[in-house]
FIMIFI-919028 format. One record per residue (C-alpha): x negated, z, y; residue number from 1. Coordinates in nm, 3 decimals, decimal comma. Example, Ala and Ser with C-alpha at 12.3 -4.5 7.8 and 13.67 -1.06 7.14 Angstrom:
REM FIMIFI-919028
east / up / north / resi
-1,230 / 0,780 / -0,450 / 1
-1,367 / 0,714 / -0,106 / 2
***
This chain:
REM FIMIFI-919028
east / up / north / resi
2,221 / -2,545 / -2,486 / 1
2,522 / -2,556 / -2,288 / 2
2,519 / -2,718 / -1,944 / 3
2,614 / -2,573 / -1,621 / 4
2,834 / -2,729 / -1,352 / 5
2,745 / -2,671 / -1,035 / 6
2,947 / -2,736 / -0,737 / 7
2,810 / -2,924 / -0,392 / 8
2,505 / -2,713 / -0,307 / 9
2,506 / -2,556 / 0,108 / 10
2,357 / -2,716 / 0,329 / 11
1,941 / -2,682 / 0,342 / 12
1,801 / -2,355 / 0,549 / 13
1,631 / -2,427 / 0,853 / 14
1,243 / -2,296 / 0,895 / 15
1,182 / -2,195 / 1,247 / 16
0,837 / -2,256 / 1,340 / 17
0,820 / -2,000 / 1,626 / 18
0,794 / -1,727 / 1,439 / 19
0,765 / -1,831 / 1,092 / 20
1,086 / -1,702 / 0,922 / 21
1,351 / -1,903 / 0,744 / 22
1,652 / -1,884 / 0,922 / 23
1,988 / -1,945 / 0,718 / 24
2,204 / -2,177 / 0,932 / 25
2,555 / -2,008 / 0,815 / 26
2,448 / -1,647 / 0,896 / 27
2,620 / -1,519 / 1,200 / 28
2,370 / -1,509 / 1,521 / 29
2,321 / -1,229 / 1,690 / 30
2,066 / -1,137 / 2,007 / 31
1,733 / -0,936 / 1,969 / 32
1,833 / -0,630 / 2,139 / 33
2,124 / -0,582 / 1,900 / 34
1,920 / -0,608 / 1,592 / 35
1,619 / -0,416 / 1,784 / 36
1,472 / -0,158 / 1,559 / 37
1,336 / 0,086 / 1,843 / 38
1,508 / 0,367 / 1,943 / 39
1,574 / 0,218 / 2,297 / 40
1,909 / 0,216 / 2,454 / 41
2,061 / -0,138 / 2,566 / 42
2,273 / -0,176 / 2,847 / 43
2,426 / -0,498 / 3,040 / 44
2,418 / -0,703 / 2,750 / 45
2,038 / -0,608 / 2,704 / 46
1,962 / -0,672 / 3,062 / 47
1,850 / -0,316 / 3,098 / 48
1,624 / -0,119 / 2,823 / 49
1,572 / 0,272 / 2,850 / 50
1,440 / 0,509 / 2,586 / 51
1,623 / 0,713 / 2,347 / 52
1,653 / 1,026 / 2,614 / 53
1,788 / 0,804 / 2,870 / 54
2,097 / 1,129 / 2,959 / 55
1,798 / 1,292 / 3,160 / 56
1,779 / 1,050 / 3,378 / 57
2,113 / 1,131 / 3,538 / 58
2,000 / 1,480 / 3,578 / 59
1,620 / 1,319 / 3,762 / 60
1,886 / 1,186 / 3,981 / 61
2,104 / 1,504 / 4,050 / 62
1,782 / 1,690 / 4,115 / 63
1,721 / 1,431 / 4,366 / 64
2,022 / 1,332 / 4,552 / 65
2,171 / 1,701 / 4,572 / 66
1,904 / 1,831 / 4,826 / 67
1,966 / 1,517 / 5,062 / 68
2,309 / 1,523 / 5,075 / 69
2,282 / 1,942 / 5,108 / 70
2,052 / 1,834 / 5,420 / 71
2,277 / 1,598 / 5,534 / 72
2,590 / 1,829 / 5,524 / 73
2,489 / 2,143 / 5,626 / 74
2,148 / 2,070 / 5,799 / 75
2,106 / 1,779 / 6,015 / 76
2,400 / 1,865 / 6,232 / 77
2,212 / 2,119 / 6,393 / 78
1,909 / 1,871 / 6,431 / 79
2,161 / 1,609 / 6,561 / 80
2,241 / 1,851 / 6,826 / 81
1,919 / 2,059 / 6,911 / 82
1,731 / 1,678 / 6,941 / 83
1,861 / 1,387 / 7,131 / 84
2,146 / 1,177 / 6,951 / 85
1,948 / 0,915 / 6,842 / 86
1,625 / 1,071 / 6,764 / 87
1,867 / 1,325 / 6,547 / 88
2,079 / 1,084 / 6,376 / 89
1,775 / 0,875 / 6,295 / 90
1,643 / 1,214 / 6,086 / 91
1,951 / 1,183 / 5,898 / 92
1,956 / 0,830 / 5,831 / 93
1,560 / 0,839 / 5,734 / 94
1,591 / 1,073 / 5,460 / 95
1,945 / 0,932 / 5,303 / 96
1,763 / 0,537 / 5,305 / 97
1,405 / 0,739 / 5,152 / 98
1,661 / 0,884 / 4,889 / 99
1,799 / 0,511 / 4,780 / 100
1,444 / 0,411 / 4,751 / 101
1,323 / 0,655 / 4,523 / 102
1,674 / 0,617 / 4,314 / 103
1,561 / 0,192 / 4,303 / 104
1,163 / 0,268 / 4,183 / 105
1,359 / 0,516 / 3,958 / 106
1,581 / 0,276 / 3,766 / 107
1,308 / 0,030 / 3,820 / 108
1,048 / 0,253 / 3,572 / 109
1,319 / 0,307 / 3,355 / 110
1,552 / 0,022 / 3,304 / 111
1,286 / -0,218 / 3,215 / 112
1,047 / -0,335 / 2,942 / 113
0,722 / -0,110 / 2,977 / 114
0,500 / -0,304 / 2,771 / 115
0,621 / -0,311 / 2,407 / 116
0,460 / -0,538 / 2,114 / 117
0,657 / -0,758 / 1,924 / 118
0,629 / -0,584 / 1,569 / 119
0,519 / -0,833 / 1,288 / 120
0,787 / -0,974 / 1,035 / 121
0,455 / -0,914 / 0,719 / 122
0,116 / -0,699 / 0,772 / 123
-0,183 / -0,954 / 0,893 / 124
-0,345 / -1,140 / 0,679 / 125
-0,712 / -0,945 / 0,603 / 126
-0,936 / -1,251 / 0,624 / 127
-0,797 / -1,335 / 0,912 / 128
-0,775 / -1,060 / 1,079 / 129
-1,075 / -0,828 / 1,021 / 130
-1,437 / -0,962 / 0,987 / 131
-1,694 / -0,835 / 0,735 / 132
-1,873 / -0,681 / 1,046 / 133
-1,617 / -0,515 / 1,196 / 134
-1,525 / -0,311 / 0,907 / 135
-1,502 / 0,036 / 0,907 / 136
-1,800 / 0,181 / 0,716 / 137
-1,583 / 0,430 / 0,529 / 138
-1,274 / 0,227 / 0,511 / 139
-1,527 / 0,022 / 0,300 / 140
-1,620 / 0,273 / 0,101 / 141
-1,325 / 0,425 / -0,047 / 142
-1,193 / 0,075 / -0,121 / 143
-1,058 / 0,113 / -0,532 / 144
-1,091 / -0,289 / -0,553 / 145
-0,719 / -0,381 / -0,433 / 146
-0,697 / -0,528 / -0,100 / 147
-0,529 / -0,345 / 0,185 / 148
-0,497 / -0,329 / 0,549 / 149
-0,833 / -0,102 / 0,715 / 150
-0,737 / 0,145 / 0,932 / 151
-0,958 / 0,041 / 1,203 / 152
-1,139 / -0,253 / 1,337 / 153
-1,407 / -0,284 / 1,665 / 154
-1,324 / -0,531 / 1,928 / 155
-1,574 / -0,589 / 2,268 / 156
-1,399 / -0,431 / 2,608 / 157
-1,608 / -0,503 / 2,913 / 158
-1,946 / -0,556 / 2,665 / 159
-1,866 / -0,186 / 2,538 / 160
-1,720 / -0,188 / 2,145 / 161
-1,382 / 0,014 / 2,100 / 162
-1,209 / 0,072 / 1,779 / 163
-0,872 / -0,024 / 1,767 / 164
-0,638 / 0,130 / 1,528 / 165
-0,363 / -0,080 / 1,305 / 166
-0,034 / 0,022 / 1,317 / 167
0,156 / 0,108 / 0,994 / 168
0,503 / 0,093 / 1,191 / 169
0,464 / -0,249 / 1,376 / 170
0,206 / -0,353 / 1,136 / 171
-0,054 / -0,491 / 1,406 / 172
-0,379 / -0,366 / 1,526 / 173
-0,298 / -0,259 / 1,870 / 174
-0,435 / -0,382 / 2,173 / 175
-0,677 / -0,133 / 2,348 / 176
-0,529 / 0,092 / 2,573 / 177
-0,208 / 0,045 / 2,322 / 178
-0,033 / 0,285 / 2,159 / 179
0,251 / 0,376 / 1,920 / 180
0,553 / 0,599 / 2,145 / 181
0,696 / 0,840 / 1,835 / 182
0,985 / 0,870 / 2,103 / 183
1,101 / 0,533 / 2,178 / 184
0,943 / 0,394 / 1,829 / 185
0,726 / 0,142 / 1,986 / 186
0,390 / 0,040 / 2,040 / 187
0,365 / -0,013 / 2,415 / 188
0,073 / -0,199 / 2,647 / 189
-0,141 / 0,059 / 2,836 / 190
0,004 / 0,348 / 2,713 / 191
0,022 / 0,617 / 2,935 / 192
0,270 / 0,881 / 2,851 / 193
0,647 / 0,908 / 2,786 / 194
0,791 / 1,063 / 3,041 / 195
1,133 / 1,292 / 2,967 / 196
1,203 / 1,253 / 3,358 / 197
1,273 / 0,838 / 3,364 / 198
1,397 / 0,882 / 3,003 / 199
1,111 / 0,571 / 2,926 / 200
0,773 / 0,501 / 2,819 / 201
0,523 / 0,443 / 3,126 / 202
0,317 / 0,158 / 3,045 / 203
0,152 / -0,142 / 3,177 / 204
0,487 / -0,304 / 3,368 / 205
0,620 / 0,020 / 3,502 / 206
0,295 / 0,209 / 3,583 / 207
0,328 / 0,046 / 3,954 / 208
0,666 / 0,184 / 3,993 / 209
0,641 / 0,530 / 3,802 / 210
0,328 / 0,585 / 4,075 / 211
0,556 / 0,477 / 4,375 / 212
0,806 / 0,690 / 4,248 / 213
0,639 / 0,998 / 4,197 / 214
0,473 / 0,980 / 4,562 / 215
0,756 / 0,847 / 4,758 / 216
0,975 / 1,178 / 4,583 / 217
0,691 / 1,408 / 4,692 / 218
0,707 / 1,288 / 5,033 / 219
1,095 / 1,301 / 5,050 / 220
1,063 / 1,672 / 4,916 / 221
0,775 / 1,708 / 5,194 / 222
1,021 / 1,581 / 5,459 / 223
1,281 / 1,718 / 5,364 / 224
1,123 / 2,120 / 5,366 / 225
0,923 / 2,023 / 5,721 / 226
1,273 / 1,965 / 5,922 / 227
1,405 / 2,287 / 5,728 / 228
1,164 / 2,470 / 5,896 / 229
1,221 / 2,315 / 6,224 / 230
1,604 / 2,401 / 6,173 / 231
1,534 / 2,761 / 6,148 / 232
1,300 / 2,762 / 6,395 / 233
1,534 / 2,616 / 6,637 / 234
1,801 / 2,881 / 6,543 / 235
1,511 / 3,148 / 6,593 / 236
1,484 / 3,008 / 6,954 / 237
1,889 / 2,976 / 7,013 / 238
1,955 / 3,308 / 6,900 / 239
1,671 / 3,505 / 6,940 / 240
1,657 / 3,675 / 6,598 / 241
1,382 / 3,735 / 6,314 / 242
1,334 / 3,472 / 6,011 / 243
1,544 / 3,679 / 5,767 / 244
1,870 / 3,651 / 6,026 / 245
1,761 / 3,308 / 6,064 / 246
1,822 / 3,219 / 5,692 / 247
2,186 / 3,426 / 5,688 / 248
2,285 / 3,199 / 5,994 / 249
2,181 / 2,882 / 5,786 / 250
2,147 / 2,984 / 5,418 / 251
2,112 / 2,607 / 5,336 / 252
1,766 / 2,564 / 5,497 / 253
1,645 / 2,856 / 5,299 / 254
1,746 / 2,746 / 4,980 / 255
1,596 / 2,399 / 5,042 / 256
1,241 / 2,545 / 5,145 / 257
1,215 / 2,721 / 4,871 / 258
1,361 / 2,434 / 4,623 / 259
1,109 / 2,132 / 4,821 / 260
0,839 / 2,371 / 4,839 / 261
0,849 / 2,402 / 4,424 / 262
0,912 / 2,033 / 4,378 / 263
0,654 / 1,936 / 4,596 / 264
0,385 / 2,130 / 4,394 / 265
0,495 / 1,978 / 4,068 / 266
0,527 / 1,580 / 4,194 / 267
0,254 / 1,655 / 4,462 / 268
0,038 / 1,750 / 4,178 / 269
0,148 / 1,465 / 3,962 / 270
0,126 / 1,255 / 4,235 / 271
-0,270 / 1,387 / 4,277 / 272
-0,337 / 1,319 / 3,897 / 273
-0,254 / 1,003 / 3,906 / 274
-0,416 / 0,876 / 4,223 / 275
-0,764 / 1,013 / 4,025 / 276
-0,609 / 0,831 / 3,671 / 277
-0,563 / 0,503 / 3,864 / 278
-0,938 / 0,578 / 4,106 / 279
-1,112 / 0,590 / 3,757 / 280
-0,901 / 0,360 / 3,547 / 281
-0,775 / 0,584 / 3,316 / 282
-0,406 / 0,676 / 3,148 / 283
-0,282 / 1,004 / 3,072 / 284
-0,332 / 0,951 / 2,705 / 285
-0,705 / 0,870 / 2,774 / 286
-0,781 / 1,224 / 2,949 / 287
-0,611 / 1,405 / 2,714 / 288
-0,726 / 1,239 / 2,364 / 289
-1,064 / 1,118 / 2,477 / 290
-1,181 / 1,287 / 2,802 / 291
-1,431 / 0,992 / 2,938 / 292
-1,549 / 1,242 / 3,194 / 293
-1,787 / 1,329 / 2,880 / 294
-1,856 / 0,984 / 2,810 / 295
-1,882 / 0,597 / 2,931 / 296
-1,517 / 0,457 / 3,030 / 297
-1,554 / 0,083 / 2,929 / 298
-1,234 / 0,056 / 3,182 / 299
-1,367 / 0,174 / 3,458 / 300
-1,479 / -0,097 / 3,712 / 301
-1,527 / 0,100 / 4,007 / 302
-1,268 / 0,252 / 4,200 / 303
-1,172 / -0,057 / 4,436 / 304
-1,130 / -0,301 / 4,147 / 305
-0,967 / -0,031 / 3,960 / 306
-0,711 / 0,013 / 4,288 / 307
-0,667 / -0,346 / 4,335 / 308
-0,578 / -0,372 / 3,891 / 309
-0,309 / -0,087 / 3,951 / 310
-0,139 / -0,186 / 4,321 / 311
-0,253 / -0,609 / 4,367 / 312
-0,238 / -0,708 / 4,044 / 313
0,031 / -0,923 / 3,908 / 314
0,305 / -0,721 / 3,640 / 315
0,272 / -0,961 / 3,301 / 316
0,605 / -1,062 / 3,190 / 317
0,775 / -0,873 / 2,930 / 318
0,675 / -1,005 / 2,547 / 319
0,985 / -0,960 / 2,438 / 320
1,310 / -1,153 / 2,472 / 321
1,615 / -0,929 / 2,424 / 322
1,902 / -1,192 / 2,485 / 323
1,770 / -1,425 / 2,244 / 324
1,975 / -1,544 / 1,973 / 325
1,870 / -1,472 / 1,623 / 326
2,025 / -1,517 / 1,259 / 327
2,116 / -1,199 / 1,105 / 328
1,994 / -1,298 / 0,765 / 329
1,668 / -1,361 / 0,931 / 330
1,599 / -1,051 / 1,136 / 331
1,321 / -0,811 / 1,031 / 332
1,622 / -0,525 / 1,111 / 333
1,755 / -0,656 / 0,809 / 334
1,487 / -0,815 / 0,589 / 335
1,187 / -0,716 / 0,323 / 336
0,917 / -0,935 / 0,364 / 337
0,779 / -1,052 / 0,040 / 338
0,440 / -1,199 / -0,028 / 339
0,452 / -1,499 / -0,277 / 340
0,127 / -1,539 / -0,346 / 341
0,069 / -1,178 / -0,514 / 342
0,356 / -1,238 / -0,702 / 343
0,320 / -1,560 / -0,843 / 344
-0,036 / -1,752 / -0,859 / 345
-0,393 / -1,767 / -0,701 / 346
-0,341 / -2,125 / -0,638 / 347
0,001 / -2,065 / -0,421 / 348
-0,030 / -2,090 / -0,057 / 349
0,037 / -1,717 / 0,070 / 350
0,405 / -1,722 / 0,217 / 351
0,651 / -1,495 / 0,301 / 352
1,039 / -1,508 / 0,191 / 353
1,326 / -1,300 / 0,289 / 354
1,545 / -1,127 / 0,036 / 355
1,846 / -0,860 / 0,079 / 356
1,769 / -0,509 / 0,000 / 357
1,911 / -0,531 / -0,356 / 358
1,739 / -0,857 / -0,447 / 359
2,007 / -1,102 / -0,396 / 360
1,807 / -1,422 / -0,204 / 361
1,893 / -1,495 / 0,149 / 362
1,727 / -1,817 / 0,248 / 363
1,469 / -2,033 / 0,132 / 364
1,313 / -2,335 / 0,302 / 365
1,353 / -2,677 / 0,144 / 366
0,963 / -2,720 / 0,125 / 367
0,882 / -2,350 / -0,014 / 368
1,123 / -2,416 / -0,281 / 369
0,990 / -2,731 / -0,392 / 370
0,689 / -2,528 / -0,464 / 371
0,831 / -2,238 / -0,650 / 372
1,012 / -2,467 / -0,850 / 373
0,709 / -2,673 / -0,935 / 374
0,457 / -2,356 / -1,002 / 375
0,765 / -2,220 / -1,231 / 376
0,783 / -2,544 / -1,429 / 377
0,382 / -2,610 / -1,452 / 378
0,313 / -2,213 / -1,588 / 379
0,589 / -2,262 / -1,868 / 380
0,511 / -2,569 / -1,963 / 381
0,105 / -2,483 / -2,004 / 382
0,277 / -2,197 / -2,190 / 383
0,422 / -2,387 / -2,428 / 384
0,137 / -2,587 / -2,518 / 385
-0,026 / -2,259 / -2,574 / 386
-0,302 / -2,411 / -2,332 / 387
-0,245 / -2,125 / -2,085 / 388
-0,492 / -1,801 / -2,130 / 389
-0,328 / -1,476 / -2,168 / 390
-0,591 / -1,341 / -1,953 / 391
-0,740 / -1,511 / -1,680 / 392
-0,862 / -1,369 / -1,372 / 393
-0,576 / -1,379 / -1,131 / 394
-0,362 / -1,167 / -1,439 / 395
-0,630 / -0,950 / -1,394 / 396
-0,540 / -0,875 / -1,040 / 397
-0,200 / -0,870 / -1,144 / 398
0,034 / -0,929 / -1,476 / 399
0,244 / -1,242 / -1,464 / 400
0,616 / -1,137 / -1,491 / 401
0,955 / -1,248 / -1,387 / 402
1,049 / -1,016 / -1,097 / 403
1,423 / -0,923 / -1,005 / 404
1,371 / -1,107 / -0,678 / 405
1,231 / -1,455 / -0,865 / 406
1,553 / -1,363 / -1,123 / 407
1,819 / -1,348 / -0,795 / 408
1,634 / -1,674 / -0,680 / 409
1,653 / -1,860 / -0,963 / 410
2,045 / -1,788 / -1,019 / 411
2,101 / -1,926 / -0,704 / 412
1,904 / -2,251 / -0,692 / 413
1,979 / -2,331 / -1,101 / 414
1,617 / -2,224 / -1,223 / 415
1,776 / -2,020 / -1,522 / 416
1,659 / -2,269 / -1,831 / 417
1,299 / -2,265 / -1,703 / 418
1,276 / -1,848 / -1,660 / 419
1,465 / -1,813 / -1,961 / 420
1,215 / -2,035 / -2,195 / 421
0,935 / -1,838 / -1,988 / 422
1,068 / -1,550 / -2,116 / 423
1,096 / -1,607 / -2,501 / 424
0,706 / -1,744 / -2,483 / 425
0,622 / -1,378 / -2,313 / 426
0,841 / -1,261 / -2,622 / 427
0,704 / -1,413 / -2,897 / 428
0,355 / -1,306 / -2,789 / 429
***
């Protein structure tokens, strides 16, 4: 059989142990948020982190700022003059520094991390994630024999049991109070809605801010129609004419009252929903999908402690680091995860490798290939002894055979002579 030469081999992979993937020390590094597979938008070098409809923010913040400066302009000259100086530049000055602070909570809801999960590299392992008892009754009884992932599984929230769903997407069983955004492609802490206005999710670290937002903007839209009115009720005094003449004389003020007066309804009502969400600890995703008026909240601590969780609690840090470096080779944006163990043997620990979509190997730890090497040698040579069943329980479960990804592994690390004699023993059988 002829020899092959082979030339000075790389140098060995590198097997981080933070996250359990084998990291190929000549692939070019990149950072998370560039190999991020959400559909959120990066900005400042991954600094900032919106959702996929982050253009409507700009237009939250035209609907916003256009009113104020409107008031300023054409409105609060008037004031300025009907009121002492200071008392009417201090109007003026009130609603433009209100304005900046709504535009901060603003950016604030939507430029940051709401709350996502770190997706899993590979689905959990069953035995160690689901108990016999916490099965699903009829998950467990449409089960054909092959292992897979149940749907659900019960967890204990305040000594109430809630079913938790697993996520096909980020393959995790979510947190309660979690759930999967279709919009931003995430699956984000304390769920509460996506919201088309920030252009984010609103979740556990934004909540705070989306709240403070939405009140402080119905309050600006409050303040802003209340001095309107005094405006034209000044120039009712001045000139001594009816409302109608009133508006021609200041056709500003009467397009603002009737613009704040909308917008106040619609945040003013927002702002009401949410001050009973947060008085009964519950998210907008709760009332809608499971309407715990009907039922026991197991969230619900009373509406003080349930205050004090929203407003005087502290924000957890996000879970996920955007700036960190990763290897390209490595990233789940770019890898199959492949379980070992259902490919090869029983008796192999279960381990995950990473291959390129099209088979060709990426990386392999020193260790794990020790052990693929080994198992390779040991089945071929029982084989040739003809000591080695041709049906044994673990073929059973699944037929031995020399996949394309074992074929693209072995071409790489010299394993050719030992898959090719496995092969002619298959053959001669």
């Amino acid at each position: 059989m002829q020899e092959k030469i082979y030339t000075t081999p790389p140098p060995p992979p590198q097997f981080s142990d933070s996250n359990r993937r084998i990291i190929d020390p000549n692939g070019p590094s990149k950072q998370v948020y560039q190999v991020w597979k959400g559909s959120n938008r990066f900005f400042l070098g991954g600094r900032l982190i919106f959702g996929p409809d982050v253009r409507s923010l700009f237009f939250t913040v035209f609907l916003i700022v256009t009113p104020v400066i409107l008031f300023g302009a054409f409105v609060s000259q008037r004031l300025v003059n009907e009121f002492s100086h200071h008392l009417g530049s201090l109007i003026v000055a009130i609603s433009a520094i209100f304005t900046i602070y709504i535009v901060i909570l603003l950016f604030l809801t939507s430029g940051r991390d709401p709350g996502i999960i770190p997706r899993n590299p590979h689905p959990p392992e069953l035995e160690d994630e689901v108990g016999a008892s916490s099965l699903s009754t009829d998950w467990a009884g449409n089960q054909s024999g092959a292992p897979s992932i149940p749907p659900t599984k019960d967890v204990l929230v305040n000594g109430m049991v809630v079913k938790v769903k697993y996520c096909q997407t980020c393959m995790l069983y979510r947190p309660p109070r979690c759930s999967h955004c279709s919009i931003c492609n995430n699956c984000v802490e304390r769920f509460d809605h996506h919201c088309p206005w920030v252009g984010q999710c609103i979740g556990m670290r934004n909540y705070r801010y989306f709240f403070m937002f939405v009140s402080s903007t119905t309050m600006l839209c409050l303040y802003v129609f209340v001095f309107c009115w005094v405006n034209i009720t000044k120039i009712m005094e001045v000139y001594h004419c009816n409302l109608w003449k009133a508006f021609l004389k200041s056709p500003v003020s009467g397009i603002l009252i009737l613009y704040t007066f909308i917008a106040a309804w619609f945040v003013g009502g927002l702002t009401a929903f949410h001050i009973y969400l947060i008085c009964t600890n519950q998210t907008t995703y709760e009332n809608f999908r499971y309407r715990y008026d009907r039922k026991m909240n197991p969230h619900n601590l009373g509406w003080v402690w349930n205050v004090r969780e929203v407003f005087f609690s502290k924000i957890p840090s996000s879970k996920n680091k955007f700036r960190a470096k990763v290897k390209e080779g490595s990233s789940s944006a770019f890898i199959t995860s492949l379980s070992i163990g259902h490919v090869m043997s029983p008796e192999m620990p279960k381990r995950s490798f990473d291959i390129e979509m099209g088979g060709k190997r990426q990386a392999v730890a020193a260790e794990e290939f020790e052990d693929i090497h080994n198992q390779i040698e040991r089945v071929a040579a029982l084989e040739r002894c003809g000591t080695q069943p041709r049906h044994t329980s673990w073929v059973q479960k699944g037929n031995w055979e020399i996949t394309p990804d074992l074929h693209a592994l072995s071409a790489e690390f010299g394993m050719e002579h030992g898959l090719t004699d496995r092969e002619k023993i298959h053959g001669g059988h």
